[in-house]
N, C-alpha and C positions, 0 to 999 in steps of 0.2 A: 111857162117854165123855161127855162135858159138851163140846156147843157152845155160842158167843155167838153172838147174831143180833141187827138192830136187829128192835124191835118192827112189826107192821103191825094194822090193823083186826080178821084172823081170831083173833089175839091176846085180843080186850078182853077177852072172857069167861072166861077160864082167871087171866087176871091177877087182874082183879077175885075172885076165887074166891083167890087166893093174898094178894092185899090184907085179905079176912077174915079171913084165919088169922093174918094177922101187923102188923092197926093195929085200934085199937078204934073209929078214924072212915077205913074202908077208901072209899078209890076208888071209884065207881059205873063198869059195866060203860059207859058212853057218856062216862065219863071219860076212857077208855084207848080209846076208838074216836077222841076226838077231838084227843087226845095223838100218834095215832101219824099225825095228819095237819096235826098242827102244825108249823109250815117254822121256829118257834124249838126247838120241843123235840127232844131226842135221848132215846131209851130202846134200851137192850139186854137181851134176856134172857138166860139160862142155861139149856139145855135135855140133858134125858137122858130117852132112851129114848122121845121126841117128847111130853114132858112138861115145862113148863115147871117150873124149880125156883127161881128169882130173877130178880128184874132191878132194874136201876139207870136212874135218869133227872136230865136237868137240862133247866133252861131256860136258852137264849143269852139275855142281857140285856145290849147294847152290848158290849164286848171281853170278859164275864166269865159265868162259869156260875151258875146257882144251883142246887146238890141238889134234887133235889123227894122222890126214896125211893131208898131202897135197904132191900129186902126178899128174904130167903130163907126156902124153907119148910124147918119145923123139922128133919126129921129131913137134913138138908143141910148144918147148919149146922156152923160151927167145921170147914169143910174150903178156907177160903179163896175160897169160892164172891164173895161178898161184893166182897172184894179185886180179885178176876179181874174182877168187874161194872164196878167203880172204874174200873180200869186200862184196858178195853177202851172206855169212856169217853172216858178221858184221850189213849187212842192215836189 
């Protein structure tokens, strides 16, 4: 079963670990510690089995978002993990 969750601080390190696998200029681990205590950014993860497998982020910028990543690890992929990141975003 896959839950979403928004991100928090005990987060940064598993993320960044999942940003290697999947950018070739990955997030540093004080990246996402200081992402998830930012009052303009939104991130959610996707998690199974108390393992993160994705997450999505943006930044509020006056009435509008900007993507920052959407990242899933590989073997996850093409099951709409992605999408559900998107949407749970958008909702």
């Amino acid at each position: 079963m896959i839950t979403f969750h928004n991100i928090n601080q005990n987060d940064a390190k598993e993320l960044s670990e999942l940003d290697k696998e999947c950018f070739s200029s990955p997030w540093s681990e004080s990246s996402f510690s200081n992402e998830a205590s930012n009052p303009l950014a939104q991130y959610v993860i996707a998690r199974t089995d108390e393992k993160i497998i994705g997450y999505a982020g943006y930044w509020q910028v006056v009435d509008e978002g900007q993507i920052t990543n959407v990242a899933v690890k590989k073997e996850h992929r093409n099951q709409k993990i992605g999408y559900k990141l998107m949407k749970t975003l958008m909702d």
